[in-house]
MARTOR-210177 format. One record per residue: residue number from 1; x, y, z of N, C-alpha, C in turn; residue in three letters. Coordinates in nm, 3 decimals. Layout:
N
{num = NUM | n_X = X | n_Y = Y | n_Z = Z | ca_X = X | ca_Y = Y | ca_Z = Z | c_X = X | c_Y = Y | c_Z = Z | residuo = ALA}
...
//
This chain:
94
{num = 1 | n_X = -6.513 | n_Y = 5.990 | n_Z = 0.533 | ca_X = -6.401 | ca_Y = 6.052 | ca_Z = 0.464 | c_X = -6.280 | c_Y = 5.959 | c_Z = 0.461 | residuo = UNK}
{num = 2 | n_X = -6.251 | n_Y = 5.879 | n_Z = 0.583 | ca_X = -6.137 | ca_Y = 5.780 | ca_Z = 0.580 | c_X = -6.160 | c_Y = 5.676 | c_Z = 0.452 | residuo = UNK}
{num = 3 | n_X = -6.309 | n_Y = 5.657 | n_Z = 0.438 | ca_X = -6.320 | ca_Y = 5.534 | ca_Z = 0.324 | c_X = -6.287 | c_Y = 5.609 | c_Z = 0.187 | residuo = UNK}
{num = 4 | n_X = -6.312 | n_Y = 5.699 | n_Z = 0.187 | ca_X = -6.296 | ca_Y = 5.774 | ca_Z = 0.060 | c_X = -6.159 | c_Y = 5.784 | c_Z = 0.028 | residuo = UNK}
{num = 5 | n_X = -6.087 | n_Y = 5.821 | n_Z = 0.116 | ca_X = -5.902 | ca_Y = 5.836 | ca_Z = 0.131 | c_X = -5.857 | c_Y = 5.679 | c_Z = 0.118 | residuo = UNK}
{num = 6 | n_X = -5.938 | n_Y = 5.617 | n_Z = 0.153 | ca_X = -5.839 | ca_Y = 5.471 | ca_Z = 0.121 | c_X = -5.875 | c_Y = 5.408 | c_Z = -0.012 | residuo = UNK}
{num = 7 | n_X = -5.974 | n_Y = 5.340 | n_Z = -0.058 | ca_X = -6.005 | ca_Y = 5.378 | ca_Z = -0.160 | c_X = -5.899 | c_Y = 5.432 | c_Z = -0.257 | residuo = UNK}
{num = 8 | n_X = -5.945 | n_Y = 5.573 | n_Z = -0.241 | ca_X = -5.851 | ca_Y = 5.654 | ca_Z = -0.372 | c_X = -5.705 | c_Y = 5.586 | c_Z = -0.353 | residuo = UNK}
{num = 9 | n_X = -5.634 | n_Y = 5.587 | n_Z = -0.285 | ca_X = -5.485 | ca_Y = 5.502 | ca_Z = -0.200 | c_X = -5.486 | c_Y = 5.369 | c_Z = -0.289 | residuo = UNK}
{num = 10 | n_X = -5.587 | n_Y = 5.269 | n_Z = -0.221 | ca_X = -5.578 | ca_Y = 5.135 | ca_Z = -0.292 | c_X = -5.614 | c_Y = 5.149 | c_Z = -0.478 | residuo = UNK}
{num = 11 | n_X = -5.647 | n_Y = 5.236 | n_Z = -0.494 | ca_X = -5.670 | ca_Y = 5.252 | ca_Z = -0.669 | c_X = -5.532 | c_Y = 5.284 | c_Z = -0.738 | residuo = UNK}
{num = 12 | n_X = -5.451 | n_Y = 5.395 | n_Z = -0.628 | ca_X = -5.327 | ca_Y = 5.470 | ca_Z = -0.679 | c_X = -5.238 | c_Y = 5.329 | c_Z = -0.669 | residuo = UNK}
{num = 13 | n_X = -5.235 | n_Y = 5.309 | n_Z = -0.573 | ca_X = -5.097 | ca_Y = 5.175 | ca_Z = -0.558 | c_X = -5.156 | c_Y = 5.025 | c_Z = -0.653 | residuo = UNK}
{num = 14 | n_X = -5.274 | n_Y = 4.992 | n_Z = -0.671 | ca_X = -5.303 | ca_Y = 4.892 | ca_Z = -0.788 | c_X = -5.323 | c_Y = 4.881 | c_Z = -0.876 | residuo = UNK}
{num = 15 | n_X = -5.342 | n_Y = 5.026 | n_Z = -0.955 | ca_X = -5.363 | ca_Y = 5.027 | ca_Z = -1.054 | c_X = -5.304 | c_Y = 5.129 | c_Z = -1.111 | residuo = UNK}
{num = 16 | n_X = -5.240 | n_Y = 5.244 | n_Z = -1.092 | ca_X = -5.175 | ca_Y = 5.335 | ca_Z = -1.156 | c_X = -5.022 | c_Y = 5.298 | c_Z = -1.170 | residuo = UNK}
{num = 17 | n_X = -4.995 | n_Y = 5.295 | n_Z = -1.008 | ca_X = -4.829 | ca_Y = 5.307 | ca_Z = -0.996 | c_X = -4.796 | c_Y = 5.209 | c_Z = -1.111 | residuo = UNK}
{num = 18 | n_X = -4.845 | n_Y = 5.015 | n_Z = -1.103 | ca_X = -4.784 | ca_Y = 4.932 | ca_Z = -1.140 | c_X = -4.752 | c_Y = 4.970 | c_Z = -1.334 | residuo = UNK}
{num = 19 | n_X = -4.897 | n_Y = 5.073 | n_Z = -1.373 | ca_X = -4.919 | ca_Y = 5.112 | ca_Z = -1.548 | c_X = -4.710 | c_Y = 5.201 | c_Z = -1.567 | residuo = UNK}
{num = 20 | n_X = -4.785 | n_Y = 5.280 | n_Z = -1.429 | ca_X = -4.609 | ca_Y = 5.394 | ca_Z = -1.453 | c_X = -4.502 | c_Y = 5.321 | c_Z = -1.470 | residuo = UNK}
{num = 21 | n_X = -4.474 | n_Y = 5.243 | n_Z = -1.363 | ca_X = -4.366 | ca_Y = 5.184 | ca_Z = -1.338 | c_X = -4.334 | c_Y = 5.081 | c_Z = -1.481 | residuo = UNK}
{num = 22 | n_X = -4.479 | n_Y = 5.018 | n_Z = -1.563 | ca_X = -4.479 | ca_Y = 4.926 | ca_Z = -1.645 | c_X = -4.398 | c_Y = 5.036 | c_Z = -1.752 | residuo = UNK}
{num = 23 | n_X = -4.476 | n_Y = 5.134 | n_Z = -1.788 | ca_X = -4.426 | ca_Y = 5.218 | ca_Z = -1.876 | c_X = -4.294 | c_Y = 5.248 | c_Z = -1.908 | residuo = UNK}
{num = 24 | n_X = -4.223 | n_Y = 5.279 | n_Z = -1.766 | ca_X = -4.057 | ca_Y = 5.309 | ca_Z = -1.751 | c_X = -4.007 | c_Y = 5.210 | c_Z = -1.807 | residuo = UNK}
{num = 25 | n_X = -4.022 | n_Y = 5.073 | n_Z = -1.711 | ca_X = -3.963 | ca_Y = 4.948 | ca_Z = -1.753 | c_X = -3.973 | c_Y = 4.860 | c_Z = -1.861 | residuo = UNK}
{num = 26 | n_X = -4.077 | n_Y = 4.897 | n_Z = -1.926 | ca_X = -4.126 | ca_Y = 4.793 | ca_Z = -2.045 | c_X = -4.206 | c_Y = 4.677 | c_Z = -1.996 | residuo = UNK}
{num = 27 | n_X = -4.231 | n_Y = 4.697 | n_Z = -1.890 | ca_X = -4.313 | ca_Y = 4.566 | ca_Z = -1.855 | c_X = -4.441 | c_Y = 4.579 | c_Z = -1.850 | residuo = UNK}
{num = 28 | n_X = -4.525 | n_Y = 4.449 | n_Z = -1.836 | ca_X = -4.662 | ca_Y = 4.521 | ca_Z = -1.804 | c_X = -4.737 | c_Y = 4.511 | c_Z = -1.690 | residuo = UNK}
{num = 29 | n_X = -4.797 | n_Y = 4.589 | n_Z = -1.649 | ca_X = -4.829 | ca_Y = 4.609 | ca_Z = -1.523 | c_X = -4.849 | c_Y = 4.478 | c_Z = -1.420 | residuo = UNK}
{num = 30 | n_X = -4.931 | n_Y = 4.351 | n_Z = -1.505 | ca_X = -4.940 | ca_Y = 4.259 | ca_Z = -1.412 | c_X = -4.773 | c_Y = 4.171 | c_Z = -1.380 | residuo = UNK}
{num = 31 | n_X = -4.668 | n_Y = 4.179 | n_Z = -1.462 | ca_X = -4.580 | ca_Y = 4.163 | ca_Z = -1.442 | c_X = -4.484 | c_Y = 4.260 | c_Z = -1.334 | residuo = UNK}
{num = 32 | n_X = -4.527 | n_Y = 4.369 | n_Z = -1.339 | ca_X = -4.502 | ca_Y = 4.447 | ca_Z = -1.246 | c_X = -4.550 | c_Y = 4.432 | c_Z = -1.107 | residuo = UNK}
{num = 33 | n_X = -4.675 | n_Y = 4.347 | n_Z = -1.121 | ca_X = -4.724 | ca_Y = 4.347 | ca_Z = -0.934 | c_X = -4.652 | c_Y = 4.192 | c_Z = -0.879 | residuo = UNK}
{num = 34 | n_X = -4.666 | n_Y = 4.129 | n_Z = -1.004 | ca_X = -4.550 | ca_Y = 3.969 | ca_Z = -0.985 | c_X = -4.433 | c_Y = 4.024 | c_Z = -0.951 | residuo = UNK}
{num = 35 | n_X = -4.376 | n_Y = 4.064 | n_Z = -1.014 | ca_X = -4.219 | ca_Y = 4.124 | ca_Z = -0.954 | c_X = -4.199 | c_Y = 4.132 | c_Z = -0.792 | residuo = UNK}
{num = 36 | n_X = -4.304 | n_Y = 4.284 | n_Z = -0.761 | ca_X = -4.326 | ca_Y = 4.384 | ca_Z = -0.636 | c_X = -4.351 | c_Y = 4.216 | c_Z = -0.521 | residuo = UNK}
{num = 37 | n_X = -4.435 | n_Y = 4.127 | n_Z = -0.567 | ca_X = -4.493 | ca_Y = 4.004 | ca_Z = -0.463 | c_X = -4.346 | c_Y = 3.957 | c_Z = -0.448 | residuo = UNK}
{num = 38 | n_X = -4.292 | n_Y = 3.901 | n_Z = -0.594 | ca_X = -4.181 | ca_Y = 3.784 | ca_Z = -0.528 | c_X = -4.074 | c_Y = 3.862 | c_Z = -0.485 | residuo = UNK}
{num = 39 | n_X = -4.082 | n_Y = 3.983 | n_Z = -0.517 | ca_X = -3.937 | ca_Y = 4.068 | ca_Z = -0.460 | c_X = -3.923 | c_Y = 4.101 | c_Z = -0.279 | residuo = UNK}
{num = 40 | n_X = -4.059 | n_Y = 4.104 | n_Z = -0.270 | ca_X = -4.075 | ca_Y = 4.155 | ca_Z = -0.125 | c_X = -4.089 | c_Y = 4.007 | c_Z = -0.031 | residuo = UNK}
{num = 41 | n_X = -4.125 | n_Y = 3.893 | n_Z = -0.119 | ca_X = -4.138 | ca_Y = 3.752 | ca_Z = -0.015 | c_X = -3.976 | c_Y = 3.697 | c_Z = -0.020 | residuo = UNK}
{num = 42 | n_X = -3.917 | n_Y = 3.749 | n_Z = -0.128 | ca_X = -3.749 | ca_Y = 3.740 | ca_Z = -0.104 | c_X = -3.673 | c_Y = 3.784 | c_Z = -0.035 | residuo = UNK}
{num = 43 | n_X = -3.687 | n_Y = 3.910 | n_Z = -0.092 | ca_X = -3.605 | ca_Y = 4.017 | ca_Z = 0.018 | c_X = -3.621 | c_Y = 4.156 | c_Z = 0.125 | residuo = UNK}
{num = 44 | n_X = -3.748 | n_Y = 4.103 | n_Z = 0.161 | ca_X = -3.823 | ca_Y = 4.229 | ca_Z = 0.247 | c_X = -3.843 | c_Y = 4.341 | c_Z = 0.124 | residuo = UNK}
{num = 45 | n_X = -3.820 | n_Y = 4.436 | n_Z = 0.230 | ca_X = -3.834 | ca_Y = 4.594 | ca_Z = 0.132 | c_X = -3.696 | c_Y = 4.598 | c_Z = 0.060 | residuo = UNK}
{num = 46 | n_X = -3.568 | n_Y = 4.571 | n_Z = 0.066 | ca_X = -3.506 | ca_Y = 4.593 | ca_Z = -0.039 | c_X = -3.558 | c_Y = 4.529 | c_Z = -0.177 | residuo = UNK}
{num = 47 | n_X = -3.576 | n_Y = 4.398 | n_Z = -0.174 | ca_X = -3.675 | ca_Y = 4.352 | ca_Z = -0.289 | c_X = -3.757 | c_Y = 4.423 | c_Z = -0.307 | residuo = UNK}
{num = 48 | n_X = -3.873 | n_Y = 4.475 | n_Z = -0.272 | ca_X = -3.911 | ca_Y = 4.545 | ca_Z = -0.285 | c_X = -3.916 | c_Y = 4.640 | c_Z = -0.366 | residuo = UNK}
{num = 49 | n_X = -3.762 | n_Y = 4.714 | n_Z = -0.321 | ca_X = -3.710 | ca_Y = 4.863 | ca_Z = -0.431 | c_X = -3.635 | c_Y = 4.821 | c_Z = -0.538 | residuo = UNK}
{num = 50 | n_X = -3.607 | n_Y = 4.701 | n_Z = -0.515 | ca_X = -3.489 | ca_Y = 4.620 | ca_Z = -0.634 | c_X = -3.621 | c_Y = 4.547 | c_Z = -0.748 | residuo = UNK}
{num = 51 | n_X = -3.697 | n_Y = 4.507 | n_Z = -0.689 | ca_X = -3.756 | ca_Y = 4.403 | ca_Z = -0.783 | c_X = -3.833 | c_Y = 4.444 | c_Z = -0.943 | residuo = UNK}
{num = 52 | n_X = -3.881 | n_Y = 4.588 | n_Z = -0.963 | ca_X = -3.885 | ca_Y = 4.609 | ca_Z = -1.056 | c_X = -3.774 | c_Y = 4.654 | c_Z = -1.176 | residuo = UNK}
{num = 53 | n_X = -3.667 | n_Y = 4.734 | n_Z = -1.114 | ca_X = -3.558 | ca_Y = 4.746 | ca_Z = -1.176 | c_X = -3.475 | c_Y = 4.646 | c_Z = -1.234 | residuo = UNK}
{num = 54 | n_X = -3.462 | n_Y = 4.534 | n_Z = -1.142 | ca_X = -3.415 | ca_Y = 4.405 | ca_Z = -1.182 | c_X = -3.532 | c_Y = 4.313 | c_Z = -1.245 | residuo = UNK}
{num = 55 | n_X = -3.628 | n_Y = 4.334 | n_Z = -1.254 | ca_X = -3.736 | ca_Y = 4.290 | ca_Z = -1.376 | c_X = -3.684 | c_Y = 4.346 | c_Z = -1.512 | residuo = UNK}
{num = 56 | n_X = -3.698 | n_Y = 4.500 | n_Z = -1.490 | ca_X = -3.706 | ca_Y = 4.528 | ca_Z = -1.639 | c_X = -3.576 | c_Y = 4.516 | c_Z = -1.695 | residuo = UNK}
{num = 57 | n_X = -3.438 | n_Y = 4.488 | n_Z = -1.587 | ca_X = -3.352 | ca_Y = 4.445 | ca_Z = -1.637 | c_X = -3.321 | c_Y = 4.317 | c_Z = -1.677 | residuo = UNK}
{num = 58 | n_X = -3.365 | n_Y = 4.191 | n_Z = -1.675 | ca_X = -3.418 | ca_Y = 4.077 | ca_Z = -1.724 | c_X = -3.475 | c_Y = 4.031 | c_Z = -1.823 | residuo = UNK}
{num = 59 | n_X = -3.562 | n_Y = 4.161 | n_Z = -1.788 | ca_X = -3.642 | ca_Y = 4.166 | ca_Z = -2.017 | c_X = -3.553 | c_Y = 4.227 | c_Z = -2.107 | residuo = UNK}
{num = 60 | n_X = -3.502 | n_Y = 4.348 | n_Z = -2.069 | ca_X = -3.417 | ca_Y = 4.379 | ca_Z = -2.177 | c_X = -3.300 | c_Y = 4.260 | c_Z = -2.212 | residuo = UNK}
{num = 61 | n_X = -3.238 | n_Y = 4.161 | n_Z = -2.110 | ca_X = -3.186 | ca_Y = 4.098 | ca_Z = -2.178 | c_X = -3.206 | c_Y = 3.977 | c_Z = -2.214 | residuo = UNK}
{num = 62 | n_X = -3.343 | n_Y = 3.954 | n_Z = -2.195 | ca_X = -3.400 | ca_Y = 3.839 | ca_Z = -2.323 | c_X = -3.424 | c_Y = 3.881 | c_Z = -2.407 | residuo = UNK}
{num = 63 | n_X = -3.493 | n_Y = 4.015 | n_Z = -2.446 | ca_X = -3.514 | ca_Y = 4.064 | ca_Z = -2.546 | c_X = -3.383 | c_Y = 4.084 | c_Z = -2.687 | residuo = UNK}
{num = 64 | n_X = -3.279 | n_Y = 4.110 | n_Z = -2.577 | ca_X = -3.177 | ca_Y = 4.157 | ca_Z = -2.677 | c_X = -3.118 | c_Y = 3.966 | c_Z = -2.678 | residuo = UNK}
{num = 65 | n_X = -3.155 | n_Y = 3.893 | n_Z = -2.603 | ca_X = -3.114 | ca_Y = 3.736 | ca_Z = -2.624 | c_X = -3.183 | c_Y = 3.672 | c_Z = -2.794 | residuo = UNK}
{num = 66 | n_X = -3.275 | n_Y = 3.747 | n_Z = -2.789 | ca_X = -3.406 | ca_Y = 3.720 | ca_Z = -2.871 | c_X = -3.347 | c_Y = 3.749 | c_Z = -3.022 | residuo = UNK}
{num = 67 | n_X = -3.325 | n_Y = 3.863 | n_Z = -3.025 | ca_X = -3.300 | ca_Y = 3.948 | ca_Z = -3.183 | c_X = -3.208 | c_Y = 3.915 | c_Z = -3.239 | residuo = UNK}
{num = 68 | n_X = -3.065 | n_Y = 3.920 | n_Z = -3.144 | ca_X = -2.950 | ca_Y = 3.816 | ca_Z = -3.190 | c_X = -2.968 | c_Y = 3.678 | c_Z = -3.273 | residuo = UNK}
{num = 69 | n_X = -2.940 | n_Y = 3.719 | n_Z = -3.461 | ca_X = -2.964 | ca_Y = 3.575 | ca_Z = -3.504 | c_X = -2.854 | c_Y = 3.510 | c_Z = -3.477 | residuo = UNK}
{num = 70 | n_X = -2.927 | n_Y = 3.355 | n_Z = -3.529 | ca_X = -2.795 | ca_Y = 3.254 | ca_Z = -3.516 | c_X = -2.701 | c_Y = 3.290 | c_Z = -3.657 | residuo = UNK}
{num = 71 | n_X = -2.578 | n_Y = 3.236 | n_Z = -3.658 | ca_X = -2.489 | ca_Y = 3.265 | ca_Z = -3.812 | c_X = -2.487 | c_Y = 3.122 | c_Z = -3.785 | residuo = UNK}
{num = 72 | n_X = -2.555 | n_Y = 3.086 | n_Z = -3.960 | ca_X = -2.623 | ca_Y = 2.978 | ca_Z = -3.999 | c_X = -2.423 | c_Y = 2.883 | c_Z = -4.050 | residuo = UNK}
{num = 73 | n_X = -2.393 | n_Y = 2.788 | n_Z = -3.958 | ca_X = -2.267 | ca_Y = 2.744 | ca_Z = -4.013 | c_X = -2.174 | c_Y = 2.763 | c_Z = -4.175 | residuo = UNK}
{num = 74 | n_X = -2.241 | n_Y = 2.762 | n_Z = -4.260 | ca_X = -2.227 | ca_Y = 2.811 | ca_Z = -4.419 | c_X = -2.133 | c_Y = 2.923 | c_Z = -4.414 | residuo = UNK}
{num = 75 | n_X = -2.220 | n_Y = 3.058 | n_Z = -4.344 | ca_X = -2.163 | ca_Y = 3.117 | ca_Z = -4.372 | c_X = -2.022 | c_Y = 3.190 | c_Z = -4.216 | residuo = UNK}
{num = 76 | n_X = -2.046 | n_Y = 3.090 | n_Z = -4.144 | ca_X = -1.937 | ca_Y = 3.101 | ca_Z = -4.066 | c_X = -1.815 | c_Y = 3.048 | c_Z = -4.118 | residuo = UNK}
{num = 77 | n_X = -1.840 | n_Y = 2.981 | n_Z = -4.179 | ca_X = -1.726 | ca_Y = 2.849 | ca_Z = -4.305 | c_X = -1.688 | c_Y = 2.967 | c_Z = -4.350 | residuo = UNK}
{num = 78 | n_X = -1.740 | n_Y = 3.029 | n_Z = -4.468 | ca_X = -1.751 | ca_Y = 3.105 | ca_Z = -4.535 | c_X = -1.654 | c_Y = 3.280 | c_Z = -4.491 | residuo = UNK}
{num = 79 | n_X = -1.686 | n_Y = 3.357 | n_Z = -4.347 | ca_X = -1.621 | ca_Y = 3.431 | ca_Z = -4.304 | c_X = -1.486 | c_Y = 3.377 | c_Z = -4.244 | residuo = UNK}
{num = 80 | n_X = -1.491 | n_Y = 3.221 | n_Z = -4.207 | ca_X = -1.343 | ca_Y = 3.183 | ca_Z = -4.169 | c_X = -1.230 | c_Y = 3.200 | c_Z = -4.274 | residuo = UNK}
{num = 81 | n_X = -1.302 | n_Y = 3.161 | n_Z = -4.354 | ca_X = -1.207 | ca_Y = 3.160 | ca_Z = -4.510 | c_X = -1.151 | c_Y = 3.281 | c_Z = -4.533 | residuo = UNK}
{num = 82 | n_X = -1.253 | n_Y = 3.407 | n_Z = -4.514 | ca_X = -1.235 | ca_Y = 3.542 | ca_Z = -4.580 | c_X = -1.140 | c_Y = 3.613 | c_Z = -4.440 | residuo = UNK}
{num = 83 | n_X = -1.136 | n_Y = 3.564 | n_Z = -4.335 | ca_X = -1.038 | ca_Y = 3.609 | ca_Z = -4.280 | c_X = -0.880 | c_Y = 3.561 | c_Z = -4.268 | residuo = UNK}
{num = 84 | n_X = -0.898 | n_Y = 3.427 | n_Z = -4.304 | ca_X = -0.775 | ca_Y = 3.390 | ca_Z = -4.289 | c_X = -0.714 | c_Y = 3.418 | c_Z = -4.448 | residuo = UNK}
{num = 85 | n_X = -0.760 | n_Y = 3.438 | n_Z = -4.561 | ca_X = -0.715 | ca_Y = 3.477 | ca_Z = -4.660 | c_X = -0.688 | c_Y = 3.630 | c_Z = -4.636 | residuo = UNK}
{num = 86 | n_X = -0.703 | n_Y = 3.708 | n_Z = -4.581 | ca_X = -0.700 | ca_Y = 3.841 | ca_Z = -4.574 | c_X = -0.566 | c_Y = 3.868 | c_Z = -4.467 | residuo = UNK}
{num = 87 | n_X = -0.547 | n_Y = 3.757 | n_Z = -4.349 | ca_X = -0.426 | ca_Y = 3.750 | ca_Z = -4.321 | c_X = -0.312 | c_Y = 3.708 | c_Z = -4.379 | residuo = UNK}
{num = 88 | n_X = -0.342 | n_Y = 3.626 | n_Z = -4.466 | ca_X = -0.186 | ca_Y = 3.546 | ca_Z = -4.558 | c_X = -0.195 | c_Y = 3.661 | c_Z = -4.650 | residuo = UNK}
{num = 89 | n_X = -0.232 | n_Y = 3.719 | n_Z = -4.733 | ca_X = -0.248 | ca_Y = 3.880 | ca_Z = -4.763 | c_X = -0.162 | c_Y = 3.975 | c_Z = -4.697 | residuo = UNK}
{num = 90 | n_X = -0.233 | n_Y = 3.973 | n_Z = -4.539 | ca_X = -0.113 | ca_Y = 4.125 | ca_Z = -4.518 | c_X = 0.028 | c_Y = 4.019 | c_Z = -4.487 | residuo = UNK}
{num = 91 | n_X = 0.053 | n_Y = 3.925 | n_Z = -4.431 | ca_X = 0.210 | ca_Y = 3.861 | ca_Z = -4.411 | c_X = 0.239 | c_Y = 3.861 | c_Z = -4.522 | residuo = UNK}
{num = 92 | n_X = 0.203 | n_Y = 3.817 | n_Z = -4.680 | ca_X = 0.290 | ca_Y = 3.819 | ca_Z = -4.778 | c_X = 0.318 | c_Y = 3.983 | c_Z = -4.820 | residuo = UNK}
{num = 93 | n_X = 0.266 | n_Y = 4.062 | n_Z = -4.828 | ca_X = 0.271 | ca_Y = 4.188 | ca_Z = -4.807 | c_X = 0.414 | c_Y = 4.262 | c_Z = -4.780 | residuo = UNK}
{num = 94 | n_X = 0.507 | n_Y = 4.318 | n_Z = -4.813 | ca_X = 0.605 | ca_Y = 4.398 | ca_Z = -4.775 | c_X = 0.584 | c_Y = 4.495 | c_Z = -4.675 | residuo = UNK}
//
């Protein structure tokens, strides 16, 4: 009965938790057990409780690093102009 209870244990903590936790965070599970390793050879158990949260906070901001295009110089030229004409506009302005 003990083998049976551990077992089921080592299935829940390797293979479920890391899917859940992937799910919350956006990550995926094997990135999730990388995290849980280097978090806990860093910082004991606070790594540990930190290391997935501060994972999936890492992706979200490459992700949002990612989507952000570049403004292709042209038209940065281009909006410099349209603002500084829009200021000599309101100063000549009454």
């Amino acid at each position: 009965m003990f083998t049976v209870s551990l077992v089921i244990d080592q299935l829940i903590d390797q293979l479920i938790t890391p899917r859940l936790l992937g799910r919350f965070t956006g990550l995926r599970p094997l990135w999730v057990l990388i995290a849980l390793i280097v978090g806990t050879k860093i910082g004991g158990l606070l790594g540990l409780i930190l290391a997935v949260p501060l994972s999936g906070f890492v992706k979200s901001l490459l992700d949002e690093w990612q989507v952000i295009p570049d403004v292709a110089p042209a038209e940065e030229e281009d909006l410099t102009q349209e603002v500084a004409s829009a200021e000599l506009a309101q100063l000549r302005s009454p």
